[in-house]
C-alpha positions in Angstrom: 24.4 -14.5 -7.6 21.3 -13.2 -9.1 21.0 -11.1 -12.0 20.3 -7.9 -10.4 23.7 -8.4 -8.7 25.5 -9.9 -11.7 24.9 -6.4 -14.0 25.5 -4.5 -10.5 28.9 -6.5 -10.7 29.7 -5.2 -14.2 28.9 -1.7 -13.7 31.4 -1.7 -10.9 33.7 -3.4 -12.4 33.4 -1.5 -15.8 33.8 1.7 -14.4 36.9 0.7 -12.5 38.5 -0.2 -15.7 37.1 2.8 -17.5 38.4 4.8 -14.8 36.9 8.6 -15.5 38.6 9.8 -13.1 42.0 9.2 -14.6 40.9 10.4 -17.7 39.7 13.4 -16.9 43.4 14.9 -16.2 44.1 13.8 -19.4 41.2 14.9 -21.3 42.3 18.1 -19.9 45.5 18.8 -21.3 44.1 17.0 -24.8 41.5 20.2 -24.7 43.3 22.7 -23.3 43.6 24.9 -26.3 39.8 24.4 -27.8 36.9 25.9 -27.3 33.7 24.5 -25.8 32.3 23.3 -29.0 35.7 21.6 -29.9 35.6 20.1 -26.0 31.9 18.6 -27.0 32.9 16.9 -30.1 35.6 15.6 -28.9 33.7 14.2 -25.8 30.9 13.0 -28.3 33.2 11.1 -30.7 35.5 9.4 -27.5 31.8 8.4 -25.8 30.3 7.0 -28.8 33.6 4.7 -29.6 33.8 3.5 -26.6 29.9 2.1 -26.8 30.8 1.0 -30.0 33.3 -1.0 -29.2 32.1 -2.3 -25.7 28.7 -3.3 -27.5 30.2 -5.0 -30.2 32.6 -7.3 -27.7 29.2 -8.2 -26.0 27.9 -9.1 -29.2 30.7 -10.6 -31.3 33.3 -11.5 -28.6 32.0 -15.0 -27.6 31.8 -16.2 -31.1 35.1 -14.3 -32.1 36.8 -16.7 -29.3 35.4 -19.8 -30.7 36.3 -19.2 -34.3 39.7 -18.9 -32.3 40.3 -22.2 -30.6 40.0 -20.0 -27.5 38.3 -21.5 -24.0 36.2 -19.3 -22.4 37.9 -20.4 -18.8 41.1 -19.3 -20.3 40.0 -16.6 -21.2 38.7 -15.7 -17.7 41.9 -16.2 -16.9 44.1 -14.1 -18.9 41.2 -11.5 -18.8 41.7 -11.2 -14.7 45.5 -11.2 -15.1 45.2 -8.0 -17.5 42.9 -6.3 -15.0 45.1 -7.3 -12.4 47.9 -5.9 -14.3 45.6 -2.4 -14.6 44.8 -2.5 -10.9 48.2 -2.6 -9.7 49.2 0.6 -12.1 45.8 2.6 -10.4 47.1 1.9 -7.1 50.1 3.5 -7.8 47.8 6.2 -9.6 49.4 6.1 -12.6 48.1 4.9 -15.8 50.2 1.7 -16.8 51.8 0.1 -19.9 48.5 -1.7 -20.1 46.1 1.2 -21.2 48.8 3.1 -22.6 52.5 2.8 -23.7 55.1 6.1 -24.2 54.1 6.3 -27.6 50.7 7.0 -27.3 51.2 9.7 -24.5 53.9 11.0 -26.9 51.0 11.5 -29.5 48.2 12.9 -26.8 50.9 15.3 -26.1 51.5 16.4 -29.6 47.8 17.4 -29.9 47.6 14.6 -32.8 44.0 12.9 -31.2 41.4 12.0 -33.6 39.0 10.6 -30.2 39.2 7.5 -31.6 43.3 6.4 -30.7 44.4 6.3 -28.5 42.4 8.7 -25.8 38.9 6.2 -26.7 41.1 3.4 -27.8 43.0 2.1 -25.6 42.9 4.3 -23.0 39.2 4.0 -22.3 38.0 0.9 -24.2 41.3 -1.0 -24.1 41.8 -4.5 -23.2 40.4 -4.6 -19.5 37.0 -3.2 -20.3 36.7 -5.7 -23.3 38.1 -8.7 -21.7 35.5 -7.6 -18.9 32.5 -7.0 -21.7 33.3 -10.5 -23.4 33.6 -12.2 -19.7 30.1 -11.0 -18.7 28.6 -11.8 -21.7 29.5 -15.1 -22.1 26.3 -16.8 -20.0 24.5 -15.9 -23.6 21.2 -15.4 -24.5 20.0 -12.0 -26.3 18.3 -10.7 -23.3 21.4 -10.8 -21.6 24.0 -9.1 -23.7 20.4 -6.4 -24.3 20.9 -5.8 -20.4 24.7 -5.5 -20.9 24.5 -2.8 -23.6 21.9 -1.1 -21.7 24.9 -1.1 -18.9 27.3 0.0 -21.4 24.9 3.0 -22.2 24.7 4.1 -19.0 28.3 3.8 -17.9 28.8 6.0 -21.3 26.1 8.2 -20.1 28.3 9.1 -17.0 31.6 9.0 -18.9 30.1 11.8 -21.2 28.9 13.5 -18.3 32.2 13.5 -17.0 34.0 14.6 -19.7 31.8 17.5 -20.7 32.3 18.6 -17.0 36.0 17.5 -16.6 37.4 21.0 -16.4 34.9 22.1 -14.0 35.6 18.9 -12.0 39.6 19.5 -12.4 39.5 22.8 -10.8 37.3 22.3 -8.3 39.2 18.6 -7.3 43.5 18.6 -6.6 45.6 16.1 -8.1 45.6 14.2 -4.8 41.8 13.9 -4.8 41.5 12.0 -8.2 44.3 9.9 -7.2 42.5 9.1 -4.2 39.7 8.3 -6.6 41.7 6.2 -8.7 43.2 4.3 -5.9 40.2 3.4 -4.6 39.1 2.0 -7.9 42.0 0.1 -8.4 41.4 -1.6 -4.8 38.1 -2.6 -5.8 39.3 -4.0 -9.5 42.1 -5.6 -7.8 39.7 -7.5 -6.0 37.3 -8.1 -9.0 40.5 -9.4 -10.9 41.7 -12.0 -8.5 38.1 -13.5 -7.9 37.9 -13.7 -12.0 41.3 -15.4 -12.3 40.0 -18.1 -9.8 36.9 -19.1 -11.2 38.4 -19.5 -14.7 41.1 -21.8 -12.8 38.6 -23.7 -11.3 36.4 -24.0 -14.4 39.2 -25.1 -16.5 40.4 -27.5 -14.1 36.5 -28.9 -13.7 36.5 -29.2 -17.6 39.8 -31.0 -17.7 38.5 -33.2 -14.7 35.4 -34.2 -16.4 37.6 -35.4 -19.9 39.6 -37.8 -17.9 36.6 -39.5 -16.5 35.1 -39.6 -19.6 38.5 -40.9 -21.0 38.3 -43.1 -18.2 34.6 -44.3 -18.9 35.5 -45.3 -22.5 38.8 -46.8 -21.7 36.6 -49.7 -19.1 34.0 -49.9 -21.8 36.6 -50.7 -24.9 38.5 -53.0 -22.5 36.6 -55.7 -22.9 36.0 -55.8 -26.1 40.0 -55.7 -27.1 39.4 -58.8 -24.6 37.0 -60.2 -26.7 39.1 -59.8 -30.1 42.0 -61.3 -28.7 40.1 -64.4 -27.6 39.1 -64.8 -31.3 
């Protein structure tokens, strides 16, 4: 896979998990009763948290992991089981446990929404888009986590878009159309999730194949010298 294809890859796959689409509906009934100015800054502070917070897993979320214990193939796979997890709740078009629980719809309801939590955090930026941030990231190098936040930007770009417009888009678009959307999404991530949790299953089984040989190798070379010390 080239590199072209590799940040292709995470713009697909981030705006699966980001899914505006399902937010928009929600974003909605958070800005029902304020005016356009009101709808702007909430839409300003939700898209700027959301870059915040993706750019700093692509920055600090490698070296966060190791100062952890954590394995990056591990990681991979718990990562893919969480967008799994997310994929399955979009195909039913509903939003899941996994971006958000009772409590924090309970609160969106209320009207008691900062931007930040829960409509940025975790509903937008929540575990699957940082899992899928950190994942991406990982091959290293400044260049490439530059090209991710330059992703990041532009999927932020569109997600501002969308929410600026997102009563526009809700009247013009039924219920059944962005669930359509969102299932459709949730296909694609579904796919995305599965291929993830089998290349960090094969990339931890690799590194725990190459320790045994290596365990291996030094067990033959320290033989014969035990031999050797027991002869004297």
């Amino acid at each position: 896979m080239n590199e072209l294809q590799e940040y292709l890859r995470y713009l697909v796959t981030l705006t699966a998990v980001l899914d505006p689409f399902l937010a928009i509906p929600i974003f909605i009934s958070v800005t029902a009763a304020r005016d356009d100015a009101g709808r702007r800054r909430l839409a300003n502070v939700v898209t700027i948290t959301v870059f915040l917070v993706l750019a700093g897993s692509a920055i600090f979320g490698e070296s966060l992991l190791k100062a952890l214990g954590a394995s990056l193939p591990a990681f991979r796979v718990g990562g893919g089981l969480v967008l799994l997890l997310m994929a399955l709740a979009m195909l039913n078009a509903k939003v899941g446990e996994m971006r958000q629980t009772r409590a924090e719809a309970e609160e969106l309801e209320a009207g008691e929404v900062s931007g930040v939590v829960p409509l940025a955090v975790p509903l937008l930026a929540g575990p699957g888009a940082i899992s899928t941030t950190i994942i991406a990231a990982q091959a290293g190098g400044v260049a490439h986590v530059a090209a991710l936040i330059v992703c990041i930007a532009l999927m932020c770009a569109l997600l501002w878009a969308l929410l600026l417009a997102a009563h526009a888009v809700g009247n013009r678009l039924s219920t059944t159309a962005l669930n359509v959307a969102t299932r459709l999404l949730g296909l694609i991530l579904a796919a995305i999730a599965i291929e993830t949790m089998a290349d960090g299953l094969k990339r931890a089984i690799g590194l725990r194949g190459v320790r045994s040989s290596r365990m291996s190798s030094m067990r033959a070379r320290i033989a014969p010298l035990m031999r050797g010390c027991v002869r004297m």
